[in-house]
C-alpha positions in Angstrom: 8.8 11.3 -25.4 11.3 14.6 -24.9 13.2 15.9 -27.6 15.9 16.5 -25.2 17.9 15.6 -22.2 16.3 14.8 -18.5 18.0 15.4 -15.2 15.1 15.1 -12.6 12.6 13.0 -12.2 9.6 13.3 -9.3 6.6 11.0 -8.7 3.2 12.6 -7.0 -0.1 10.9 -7.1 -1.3 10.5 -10.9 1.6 12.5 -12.2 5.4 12.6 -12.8 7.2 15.8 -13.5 10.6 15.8 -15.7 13.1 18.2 -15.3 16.2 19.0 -17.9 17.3 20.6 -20.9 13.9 20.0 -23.7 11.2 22.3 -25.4 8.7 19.4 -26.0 7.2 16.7 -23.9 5.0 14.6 -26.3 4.4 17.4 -28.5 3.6 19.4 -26.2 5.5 22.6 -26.2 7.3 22.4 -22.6 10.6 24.6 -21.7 12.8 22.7 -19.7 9.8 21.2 -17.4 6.9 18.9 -17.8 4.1 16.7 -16.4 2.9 13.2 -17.6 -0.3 12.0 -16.5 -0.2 8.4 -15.6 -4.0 8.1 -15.8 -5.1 9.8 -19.2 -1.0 9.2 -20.6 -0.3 12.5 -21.3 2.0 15.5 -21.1 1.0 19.3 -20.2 3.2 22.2 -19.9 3.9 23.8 -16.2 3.0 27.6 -16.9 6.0 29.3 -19.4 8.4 26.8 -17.9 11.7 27.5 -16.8 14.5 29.9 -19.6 17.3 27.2 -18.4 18.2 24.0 -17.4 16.2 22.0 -14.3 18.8 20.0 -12.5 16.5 19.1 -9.3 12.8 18.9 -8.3 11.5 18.1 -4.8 7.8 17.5 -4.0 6.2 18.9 -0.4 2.8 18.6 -0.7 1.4 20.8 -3.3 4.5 22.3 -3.8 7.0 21.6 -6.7 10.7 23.0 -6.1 12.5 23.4 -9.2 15.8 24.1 -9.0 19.0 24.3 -12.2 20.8 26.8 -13.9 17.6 29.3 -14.8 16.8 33.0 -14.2 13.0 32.8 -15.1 10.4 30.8 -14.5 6.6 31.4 -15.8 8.2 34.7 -17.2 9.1 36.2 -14.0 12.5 36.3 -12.2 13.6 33.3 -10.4 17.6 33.0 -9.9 18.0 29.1 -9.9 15.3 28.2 -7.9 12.2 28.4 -8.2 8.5 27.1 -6.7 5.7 25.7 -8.7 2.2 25.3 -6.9 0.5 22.3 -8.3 -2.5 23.8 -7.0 -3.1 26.5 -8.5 -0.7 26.1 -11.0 1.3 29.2 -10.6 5.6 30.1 -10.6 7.1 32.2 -7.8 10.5 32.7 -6.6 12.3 31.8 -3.6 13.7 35.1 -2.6 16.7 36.6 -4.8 18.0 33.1 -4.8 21.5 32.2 -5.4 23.9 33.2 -7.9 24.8 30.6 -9.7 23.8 26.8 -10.9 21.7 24.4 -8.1 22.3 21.2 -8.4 20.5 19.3 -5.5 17.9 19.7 -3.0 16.8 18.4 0.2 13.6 19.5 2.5 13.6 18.6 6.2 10.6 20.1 8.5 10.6 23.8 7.3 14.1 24.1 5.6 14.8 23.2 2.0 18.8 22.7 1.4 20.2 23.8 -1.2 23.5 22.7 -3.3 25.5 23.4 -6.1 27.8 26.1 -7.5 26.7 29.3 -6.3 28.7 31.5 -4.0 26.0 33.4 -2.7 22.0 32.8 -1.6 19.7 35.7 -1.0 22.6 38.1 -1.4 24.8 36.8 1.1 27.9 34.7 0.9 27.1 31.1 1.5 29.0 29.5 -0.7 27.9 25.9 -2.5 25.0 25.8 0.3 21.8 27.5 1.7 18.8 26.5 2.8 15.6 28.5 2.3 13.3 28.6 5.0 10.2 28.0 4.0 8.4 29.7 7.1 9.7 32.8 7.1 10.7 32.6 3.5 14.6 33.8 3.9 17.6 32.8 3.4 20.0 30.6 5.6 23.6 31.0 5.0 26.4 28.0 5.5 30.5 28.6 5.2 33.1 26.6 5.2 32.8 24.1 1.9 34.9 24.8 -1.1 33.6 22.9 -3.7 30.3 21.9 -5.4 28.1 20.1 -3.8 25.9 17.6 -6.4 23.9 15.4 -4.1 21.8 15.9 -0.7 19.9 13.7 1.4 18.2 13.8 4.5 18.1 10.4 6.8 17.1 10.1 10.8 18.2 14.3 10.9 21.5 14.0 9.5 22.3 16.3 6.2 24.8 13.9 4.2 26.5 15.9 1.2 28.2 14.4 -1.7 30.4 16.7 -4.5 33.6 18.0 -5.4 34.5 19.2 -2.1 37.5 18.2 0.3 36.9 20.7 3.3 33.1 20.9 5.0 32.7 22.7 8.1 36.3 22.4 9.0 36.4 18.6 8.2 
């Protein structure tokens, strides 16, 4: 087990990865992230792990999102979001990210939405939502909300958005 708190939970292939607020998975020393085997029943370590909370993960192939209220990941930078590549096991940042805690994520075609409590993404204002394009790895910028945004989903092309908010794009 986790000698802490989980907050996200994804499923690929032979593995699950947990997300939250633990150092050990099993035994295993594992900060903040970590990967059970279904096959062998055990838990490994993703690189250095995260120096905050995980709030979110999303699976796209090979490629493990990781978003929460963190500003490393594997050692290096990575303002609340960050990418693990199951692959080659490896950290890297999404841009300069955003500025404060990410709480949900959704991916439709080549745009990953972002939500939570940050007032800014890659710099510029977007406040409580972004989306990170994963083609030509920038930053999308959204106005308009103001409040957190805890929950995305994606369904037939529609973006639905659940938090704390009571205006969305003039709504």
């Amino acid at each position: 087990g986790l000698n802490g708190q989980v907050y996200a939970i994804v499923e690929s292939g032979d593995f699950i990865y947990v997300g939250g607020d633990f150092s050990f998975a099993g035994g295993v020393s594992a900060r903040r992230i970590a990967r059970w085997n279904k096959v062998t029943e055990t838990w490994s370590a993703l690189g250095d792990g995260v120096d905050g909370v995980v709030r979110s993960l999303l699976i796209q192939g090979d490629d493990l999102y990781v978003a929460g209220d963190f500003n490393a990941a594997g050692g290096a930078g990575a303002s609340k979001i960050a990418l693990w590549d199951i692959t080659t096991e490896t950290w890297s940042a999404l841009g300069s990210g955003v500025n404060s805690s990410v709480y949900a994520l959704a991916l439709h075609e080549s745009k990953l939405y972002v939500g939570g409590n940050f007032s800014s993404a890659g710099g510029s204002s977007s406040p409580y939502l972004a989306e990170w394009n994963i083609v030509s790895e920038e930053w999308d910028t959204h106005t308009g909300i103001n409040n957190r945004i805890y929950a995305l989903e994606i369904q037939n092309d529609l973006l639905y958005v659940g938090g704390d908010f009571t205006t969305i794009g003039g709504i």
